[in-house]
VOZA-21487 format. One record per atom (N, C-alpha, C): atom name; residue number from 1; x negated, y, z negated; chain. Coordinates in pm, 1 decimal. Last residue first. Example, Ala and Ser with C-alpha at 12.3 -4.5 7.8 and 13.67 -1.06 7.14 Angstrom:
# residues 2
N | 2 | -1285.0 | -225.0 | -708.0 | A
CA | 2 | -1367.0 | -106.0 | -714.0 | A
C | 2 | -1290.0 | 3.0 | -787.0 | A
N | 1 | -1319.0 | -569.0 | -780.0 | A
CA | 1 | -1230.0 | -450.0 | -780.0 | A
C | 1 | -1320.0 | -330.0 | -780.0 | A
This chain:
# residues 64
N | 64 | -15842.7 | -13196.6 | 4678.3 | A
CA | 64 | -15982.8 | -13112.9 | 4714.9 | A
C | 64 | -15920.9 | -12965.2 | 4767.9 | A
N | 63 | -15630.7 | -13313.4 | 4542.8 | A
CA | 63 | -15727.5 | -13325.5 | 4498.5 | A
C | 63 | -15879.7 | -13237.3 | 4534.4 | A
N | 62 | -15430.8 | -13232.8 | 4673.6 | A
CA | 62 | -15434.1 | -13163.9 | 4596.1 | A
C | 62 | -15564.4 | -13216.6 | 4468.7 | A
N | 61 | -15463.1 | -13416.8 | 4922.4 | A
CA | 61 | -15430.1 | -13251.2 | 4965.6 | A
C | 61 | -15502.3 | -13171.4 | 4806.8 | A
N | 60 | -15460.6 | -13626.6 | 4835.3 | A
CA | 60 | -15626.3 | -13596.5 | 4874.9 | A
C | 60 | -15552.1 | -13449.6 | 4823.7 | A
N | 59 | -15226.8 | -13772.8 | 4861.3 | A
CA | 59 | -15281.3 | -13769.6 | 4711.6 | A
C | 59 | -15391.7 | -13631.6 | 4755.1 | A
N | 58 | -15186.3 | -13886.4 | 5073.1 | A
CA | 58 | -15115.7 | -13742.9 | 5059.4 | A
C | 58 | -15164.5 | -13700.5 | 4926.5 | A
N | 57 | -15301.2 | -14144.7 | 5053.8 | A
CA | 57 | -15343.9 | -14018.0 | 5144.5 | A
C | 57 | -15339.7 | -13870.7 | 5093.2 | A
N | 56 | -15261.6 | -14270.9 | 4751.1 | A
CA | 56 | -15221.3 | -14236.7 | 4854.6 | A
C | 56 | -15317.1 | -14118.2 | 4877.9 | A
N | 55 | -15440.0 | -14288.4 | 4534.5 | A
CA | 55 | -15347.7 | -14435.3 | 4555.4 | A
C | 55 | -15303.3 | -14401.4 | 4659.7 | A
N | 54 | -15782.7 | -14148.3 | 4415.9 | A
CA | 54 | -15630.2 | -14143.8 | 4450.5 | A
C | 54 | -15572.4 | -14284.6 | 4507.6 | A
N | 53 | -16000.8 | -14069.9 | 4150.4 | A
CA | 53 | -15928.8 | -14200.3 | 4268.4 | A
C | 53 | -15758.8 | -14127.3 | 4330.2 | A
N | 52 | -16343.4 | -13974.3 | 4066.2 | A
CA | 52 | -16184.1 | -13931.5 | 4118.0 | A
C | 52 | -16102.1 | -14020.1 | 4221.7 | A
N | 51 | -16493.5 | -14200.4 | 3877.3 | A
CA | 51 | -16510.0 | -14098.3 | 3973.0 | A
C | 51 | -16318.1 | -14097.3 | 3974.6 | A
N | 50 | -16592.1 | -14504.9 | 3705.1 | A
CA | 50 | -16512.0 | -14349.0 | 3681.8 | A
C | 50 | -16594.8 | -14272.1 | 3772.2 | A
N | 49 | -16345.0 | -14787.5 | 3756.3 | A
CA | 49 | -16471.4 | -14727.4 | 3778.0 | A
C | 49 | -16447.7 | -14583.7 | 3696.0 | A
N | 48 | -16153.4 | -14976.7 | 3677.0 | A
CA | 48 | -16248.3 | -14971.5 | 3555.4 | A
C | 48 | -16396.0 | -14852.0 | 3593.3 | A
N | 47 | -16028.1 | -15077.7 | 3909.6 | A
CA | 47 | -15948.2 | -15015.1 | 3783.0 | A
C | 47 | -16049.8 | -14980.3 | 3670.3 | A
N | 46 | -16041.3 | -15096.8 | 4185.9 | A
CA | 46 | -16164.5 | -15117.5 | 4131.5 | A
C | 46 | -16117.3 | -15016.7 | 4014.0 | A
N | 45 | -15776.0 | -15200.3 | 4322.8 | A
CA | 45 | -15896.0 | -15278.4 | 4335.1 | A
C | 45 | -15973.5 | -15284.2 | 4233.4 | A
N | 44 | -15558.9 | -15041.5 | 4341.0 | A
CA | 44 | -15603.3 | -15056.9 | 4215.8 | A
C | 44 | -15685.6 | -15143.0 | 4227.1 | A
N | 43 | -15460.8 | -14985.2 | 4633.1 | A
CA | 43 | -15422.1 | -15150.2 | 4542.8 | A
C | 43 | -15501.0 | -15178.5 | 4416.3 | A
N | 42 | -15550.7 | -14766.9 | 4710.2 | A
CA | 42 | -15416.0 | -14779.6 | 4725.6 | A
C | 42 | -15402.0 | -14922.2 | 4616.7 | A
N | 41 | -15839.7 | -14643.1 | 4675.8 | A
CA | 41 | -15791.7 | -14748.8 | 4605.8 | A
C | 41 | -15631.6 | -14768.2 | 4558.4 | A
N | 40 | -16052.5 | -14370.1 | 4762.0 | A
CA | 40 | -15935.3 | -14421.5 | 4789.3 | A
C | 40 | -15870.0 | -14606.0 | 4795.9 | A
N | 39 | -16252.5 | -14187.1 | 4563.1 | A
CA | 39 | -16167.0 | -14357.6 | 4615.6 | A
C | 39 | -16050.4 | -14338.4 | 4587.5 | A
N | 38 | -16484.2 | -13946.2 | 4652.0 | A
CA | 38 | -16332.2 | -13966.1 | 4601.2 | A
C | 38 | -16289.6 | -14120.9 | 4675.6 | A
N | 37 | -16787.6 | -13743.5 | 4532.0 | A
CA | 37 | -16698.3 | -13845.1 | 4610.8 | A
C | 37 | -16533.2 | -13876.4 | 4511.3 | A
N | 36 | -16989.0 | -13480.9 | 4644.4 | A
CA | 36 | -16851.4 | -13569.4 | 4588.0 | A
C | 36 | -16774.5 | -13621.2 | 4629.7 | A
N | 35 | -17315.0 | -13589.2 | 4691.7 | A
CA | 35 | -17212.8 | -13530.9 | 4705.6 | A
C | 35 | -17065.3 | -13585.9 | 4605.4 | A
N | 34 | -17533.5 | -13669.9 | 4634.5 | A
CA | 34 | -17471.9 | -13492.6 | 4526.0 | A
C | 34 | -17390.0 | -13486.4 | 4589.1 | A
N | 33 | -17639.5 | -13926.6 | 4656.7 | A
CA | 33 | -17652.0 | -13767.0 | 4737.7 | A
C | 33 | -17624.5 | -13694.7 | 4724.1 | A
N | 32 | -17493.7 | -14082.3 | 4486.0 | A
CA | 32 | -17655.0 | -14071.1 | 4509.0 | A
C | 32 | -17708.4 | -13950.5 | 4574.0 | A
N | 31 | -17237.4 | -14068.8 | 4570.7 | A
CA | 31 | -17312.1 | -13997.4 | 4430.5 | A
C | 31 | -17433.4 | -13936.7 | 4404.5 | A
N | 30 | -17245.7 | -14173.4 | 4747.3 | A
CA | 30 | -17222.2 | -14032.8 | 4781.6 | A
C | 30 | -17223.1 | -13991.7 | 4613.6 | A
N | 29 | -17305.0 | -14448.2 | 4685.7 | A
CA | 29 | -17385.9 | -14344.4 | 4780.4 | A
C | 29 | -17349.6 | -14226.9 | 4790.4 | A
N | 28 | -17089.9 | -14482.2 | 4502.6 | A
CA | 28 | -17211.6 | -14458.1 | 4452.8 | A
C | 28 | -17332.0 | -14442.5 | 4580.4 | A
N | 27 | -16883.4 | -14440.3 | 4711.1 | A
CA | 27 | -16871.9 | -14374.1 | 4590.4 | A
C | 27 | -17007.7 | -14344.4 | 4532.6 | A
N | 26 | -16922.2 | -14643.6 | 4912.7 | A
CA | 26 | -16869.3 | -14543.5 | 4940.2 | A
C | 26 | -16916.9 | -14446.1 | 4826.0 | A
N | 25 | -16987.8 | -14919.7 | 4800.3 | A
CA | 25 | -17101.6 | -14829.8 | 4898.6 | A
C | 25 | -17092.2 | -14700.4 | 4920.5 | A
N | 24 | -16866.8 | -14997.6 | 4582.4 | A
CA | 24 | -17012.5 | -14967.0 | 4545.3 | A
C | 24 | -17084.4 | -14895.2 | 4688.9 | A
N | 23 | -16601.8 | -14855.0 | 4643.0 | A
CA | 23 | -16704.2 | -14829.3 | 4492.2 | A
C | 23 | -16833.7 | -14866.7 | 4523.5 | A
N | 22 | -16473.7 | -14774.6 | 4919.7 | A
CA | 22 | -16538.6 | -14921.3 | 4863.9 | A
C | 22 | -16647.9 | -14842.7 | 4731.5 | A
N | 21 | -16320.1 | -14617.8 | 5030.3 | A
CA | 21 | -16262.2 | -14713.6 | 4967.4 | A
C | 21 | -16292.5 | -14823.7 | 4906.4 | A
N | 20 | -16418.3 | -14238.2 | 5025.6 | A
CA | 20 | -16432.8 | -14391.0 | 5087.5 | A
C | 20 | -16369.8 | -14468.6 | 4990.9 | A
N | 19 | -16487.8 | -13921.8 | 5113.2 | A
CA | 19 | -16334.7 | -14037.3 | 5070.6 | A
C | 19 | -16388.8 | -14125.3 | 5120.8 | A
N | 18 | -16662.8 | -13668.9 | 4969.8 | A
CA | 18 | -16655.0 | -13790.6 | 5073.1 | A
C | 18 | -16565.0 | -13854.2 | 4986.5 | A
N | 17 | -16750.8 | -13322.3 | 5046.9 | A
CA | 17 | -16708.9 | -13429.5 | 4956.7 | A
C | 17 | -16676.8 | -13571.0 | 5055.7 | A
N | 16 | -16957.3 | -13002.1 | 5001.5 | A
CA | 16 | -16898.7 | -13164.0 | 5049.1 | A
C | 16 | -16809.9 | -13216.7 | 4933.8 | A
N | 15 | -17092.9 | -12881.2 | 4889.0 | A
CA | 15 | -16972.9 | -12814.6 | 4932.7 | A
C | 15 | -16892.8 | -12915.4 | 5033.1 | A
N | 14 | -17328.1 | -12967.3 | 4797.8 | A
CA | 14 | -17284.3 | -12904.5 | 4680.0 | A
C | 14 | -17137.4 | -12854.4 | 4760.0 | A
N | 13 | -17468.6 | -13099.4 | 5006.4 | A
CA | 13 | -17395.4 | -13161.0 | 4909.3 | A
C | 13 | -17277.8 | -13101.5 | 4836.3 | A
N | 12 | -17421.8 | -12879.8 | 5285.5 | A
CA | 12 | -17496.8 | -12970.7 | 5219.6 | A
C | 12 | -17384.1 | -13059.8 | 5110.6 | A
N | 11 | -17416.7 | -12884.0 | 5662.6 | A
CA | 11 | -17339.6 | -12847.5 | 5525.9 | A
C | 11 | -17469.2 | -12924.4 | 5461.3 | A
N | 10 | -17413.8 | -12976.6 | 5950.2 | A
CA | 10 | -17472.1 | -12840.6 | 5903.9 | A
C | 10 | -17423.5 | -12793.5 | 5797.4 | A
N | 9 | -17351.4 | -13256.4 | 6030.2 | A
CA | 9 | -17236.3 | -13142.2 | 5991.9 | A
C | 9 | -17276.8 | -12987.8 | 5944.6 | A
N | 8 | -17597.6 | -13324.4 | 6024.3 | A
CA | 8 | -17565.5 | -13279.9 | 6151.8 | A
C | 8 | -17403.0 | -13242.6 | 6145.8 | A
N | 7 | -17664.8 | -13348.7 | 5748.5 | A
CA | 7 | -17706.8 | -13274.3 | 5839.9 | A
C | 7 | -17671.3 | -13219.7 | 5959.9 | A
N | 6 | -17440.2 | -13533.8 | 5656.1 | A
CA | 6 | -17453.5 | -13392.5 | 5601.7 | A
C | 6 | -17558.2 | -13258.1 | 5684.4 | A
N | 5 | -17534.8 | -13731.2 | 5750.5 | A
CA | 5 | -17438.4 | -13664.2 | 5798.4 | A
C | 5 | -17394.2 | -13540.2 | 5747.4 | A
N | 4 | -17811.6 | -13795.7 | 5694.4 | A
CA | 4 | -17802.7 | -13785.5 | 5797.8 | A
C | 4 | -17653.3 | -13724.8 | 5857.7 | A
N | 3 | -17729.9 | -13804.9 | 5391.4 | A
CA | 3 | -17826.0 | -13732.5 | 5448.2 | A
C | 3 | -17794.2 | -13657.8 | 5574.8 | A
N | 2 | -17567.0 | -14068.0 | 5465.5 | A
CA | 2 | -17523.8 | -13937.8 | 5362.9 | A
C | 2 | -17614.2 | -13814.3 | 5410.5 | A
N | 1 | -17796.1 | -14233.6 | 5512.2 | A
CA | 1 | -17681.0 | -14213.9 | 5594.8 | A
C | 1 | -17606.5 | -14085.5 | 5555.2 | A
């Protein structure tokens, strides 16, 4: 899936990045694919992972 959208965004990994809210599908698929990923975990859900998390939206601006 990662693949497939990285393709038809005509980019690759290395200048991507992906915001999803679920650790194991969001984060470690877009690991799996070089890309970078970022959780978004407003309610401290998944307190023990390690990738880049933000708690708010407005968080992203100065994360990417």
């Amino acid at each position: 899936m990662f693949e497939h959208a990285l393709y038809l965004a005509e980019s690759g990994p290395e200048i991507s990045a992906y915001i999803g809210d679920n650790y194991y599908t969001d984060i470690v698929g877009a690991q799996n694919a070089g890309i970078y990923p970022v959780l978004f975990d407003p309610r401290n859900i998944f307190p023990d992972v390690e990738c880049h998390r933000i708690y708010k939206i407005s968080d992203l601006v100065s994360t990417i």
